[in-house]
Structures are given as C-alpha cells and as structure tokens.
N, C-alpha and C positions, 0 to 999 in steps of 0.2 A: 519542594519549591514553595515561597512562600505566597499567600493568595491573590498577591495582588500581581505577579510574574506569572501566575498560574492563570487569572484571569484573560491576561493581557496576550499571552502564549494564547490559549481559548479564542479568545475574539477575533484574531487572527486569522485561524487555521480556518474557524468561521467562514468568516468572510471570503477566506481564498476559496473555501468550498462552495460557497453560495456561485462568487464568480464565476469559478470555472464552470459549477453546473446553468447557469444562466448562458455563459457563449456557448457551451454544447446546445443547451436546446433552443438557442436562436439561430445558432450557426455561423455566429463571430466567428468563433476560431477557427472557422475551416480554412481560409487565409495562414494563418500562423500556421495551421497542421501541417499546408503543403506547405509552404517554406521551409521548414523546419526540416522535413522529410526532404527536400530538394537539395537540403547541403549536405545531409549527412549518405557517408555510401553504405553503400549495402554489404556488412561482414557474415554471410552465411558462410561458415566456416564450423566446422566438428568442434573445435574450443569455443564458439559464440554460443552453438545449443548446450554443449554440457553447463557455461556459464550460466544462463539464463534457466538452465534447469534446478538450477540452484535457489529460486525460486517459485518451485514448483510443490506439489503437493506433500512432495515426500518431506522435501527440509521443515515445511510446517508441519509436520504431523510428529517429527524425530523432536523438534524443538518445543513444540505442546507436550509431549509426552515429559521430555526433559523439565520442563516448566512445573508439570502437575508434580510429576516425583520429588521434584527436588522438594519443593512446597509441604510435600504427607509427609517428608521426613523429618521436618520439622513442627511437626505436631498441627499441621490446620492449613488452610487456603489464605493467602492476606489477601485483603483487597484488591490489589494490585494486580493480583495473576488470574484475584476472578472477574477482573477489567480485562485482561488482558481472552479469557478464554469466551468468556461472553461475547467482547469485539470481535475474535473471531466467528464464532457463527452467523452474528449480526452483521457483522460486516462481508463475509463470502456470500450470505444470502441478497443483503444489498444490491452487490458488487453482479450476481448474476438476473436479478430483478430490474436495473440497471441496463445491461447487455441488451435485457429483452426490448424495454421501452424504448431506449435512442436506436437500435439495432444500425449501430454504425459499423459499415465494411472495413474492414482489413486493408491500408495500403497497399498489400500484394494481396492477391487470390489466395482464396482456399488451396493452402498444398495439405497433404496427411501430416498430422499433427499437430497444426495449425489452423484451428474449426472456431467455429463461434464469430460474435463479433466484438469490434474494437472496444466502444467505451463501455466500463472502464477495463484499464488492467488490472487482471485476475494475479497475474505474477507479481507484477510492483504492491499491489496492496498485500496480496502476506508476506514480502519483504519489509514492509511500511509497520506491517501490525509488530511483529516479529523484531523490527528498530524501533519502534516507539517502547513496548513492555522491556525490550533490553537494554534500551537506555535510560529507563525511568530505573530499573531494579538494581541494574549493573554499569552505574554512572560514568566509573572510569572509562568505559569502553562504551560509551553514545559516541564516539566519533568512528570506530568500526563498524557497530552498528549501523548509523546513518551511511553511511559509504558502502557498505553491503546494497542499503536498499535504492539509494541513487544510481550503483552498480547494474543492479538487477534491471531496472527502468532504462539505463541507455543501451542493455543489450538488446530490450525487448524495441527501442528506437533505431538500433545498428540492423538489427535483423528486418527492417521494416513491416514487421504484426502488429505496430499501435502506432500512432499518431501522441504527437506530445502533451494534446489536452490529458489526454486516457492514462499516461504516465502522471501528468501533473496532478491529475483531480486525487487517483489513487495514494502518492505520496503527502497529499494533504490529509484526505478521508481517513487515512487508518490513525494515525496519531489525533484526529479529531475524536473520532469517534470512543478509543483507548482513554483521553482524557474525560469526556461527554462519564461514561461507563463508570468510571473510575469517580467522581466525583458522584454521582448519582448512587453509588455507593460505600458511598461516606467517608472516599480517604481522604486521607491526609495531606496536608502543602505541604512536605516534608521536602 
C-alpha cells in the first residue's frame, strides 16, 4: 500500500480507536450498547459456541504457528509476520489490561465458560489481529478474512457476552495496532 493510503488507513483506525476508547470510559456508549443488544436475539445454540470458538485460543495459536512456519521456510521472518506476532502479544496483553481497568460486566451473567469481563473482546481481536496480517500477506483473500473476523464479533453479539463497543473497539485495535508494529518496524507500502 502506498504511504499516503497507508497513512490515511492509520489515521483512521486511529481515531476510531481514540473514540470508541473515549465513550467507554465516559460512558457514551452505554446507550448504543443497550440498544444494540435490545434488537439483536439471543442465539445460544451448539453451532453459535462452536462458531464463535473459532475465535478462540486454539485457531490463534494453529494460525501463528502456521504464520511462523511458513515464514522459516523461506529463509527468515519478513516484517510483516514479525508485526503480526508482536501485535499479538501486545495486543492480548492490552486487550486483558483493558478488561481490568474498564471492568465492564457481561450483558448476561457469569455462565461457566463465560468469565471475565466485557471490554474489550478477547475473541473479536485475535480474529481482527488474524484478518489484518491475512489480509495484508494474502491480499486476495482480505475479503474472507475480514468476514471471518466481523463473523467472529456478531456471534460474540448474538450470544450476548459483549456489548457492541467491545466488538467495535476490538475490530479496530487489532488492525491498528498490526499496522502501528509493522511500520515501526520498517515495512514497506507495498
């Protein structure tokens, strides 16, 4: 991407990050959260958890490993994937530093499996980190990608365990951060 698309993308994600962190911790969006949450119904159903587990620890960990290997085989790390493996740590320690400070409840209660709290989502963002380094690496397929991790976000909406800031903030954050990384170490607008 060339720098001036690259920036413009950047300042963006920016911003949307600043915002949505600014109405969480004012409390704007508690408004939008219940609403949002008031149209949509509730699908706890056996195919909504396997979906949404599909943004769970395991597919990040199968697709980082998948990431690094493919990368040693061809002789070296690029930039790109060590943006992408960096934003993950940096971005799941965030994401649960985060959790701690806003310590925002769960639209439904604590069930088993279901612990912690809302902002932000833990799920949507390694789908987010996971579509950003896949759509940057493996261009034809940013549209599965992002669709995967928009996916990932409306089940964790349909099942009602987040509230839609916590999805929003997360599908912005990881592709910020992917890019922030990625540029801070030296790549390219390609």
């Amino acid at each position: 991407m060339e720098k001036a698309k690259f920036d413009a993308k950047f300042t963006a994600l920016t911003a949307g990050v600043f915002i949505v962190l600014v109405l969480q911790a004012t409390g704007l969006i508690y408004g939008i959260n219940e609403w949002v949450n008031s149209q949509l119904p509730l699908v706890d159903t056996s195919i909504m958890h396997f979906l949404t587990g599909l943004g769970g620890w395991a597919p990040l960990a199968l697709f980082f490993s998948l990431a690094t290997l493919s990368e040693h085989r061809h002789g070296g790390v690029t930039v790109r994937t060590a943006a992408f493996l960096l934003a993950v740590a940096f971005g799941l320690a965030a994401v649960g530093a985060l959790k701690l400070i806003f310590a925002e409840p769960r639209p439904r209660p604590y069930e088993p499996g279901i612990g912690g709290y809302a902002f932000p989502s833990g799920h949507t963002f390694r789908a987010a980190i996971i579509a950003a380094y896949g759509a940057d690496r493996w261009r034809k397929y940013a549209p599965a990608f992002w669709a995967y991790a928009v996916g990932i976000a409306l089940t964790r909406l349909l099942l009602h365990v987040h509230w839609f800031g916590d999805v929003l903030f997360s599908l912005l954050f990881a592709p910020w951060l992917y890019l922030l990384l990625k540029s801070l170490l030296g790549g390219k607008f390609e």
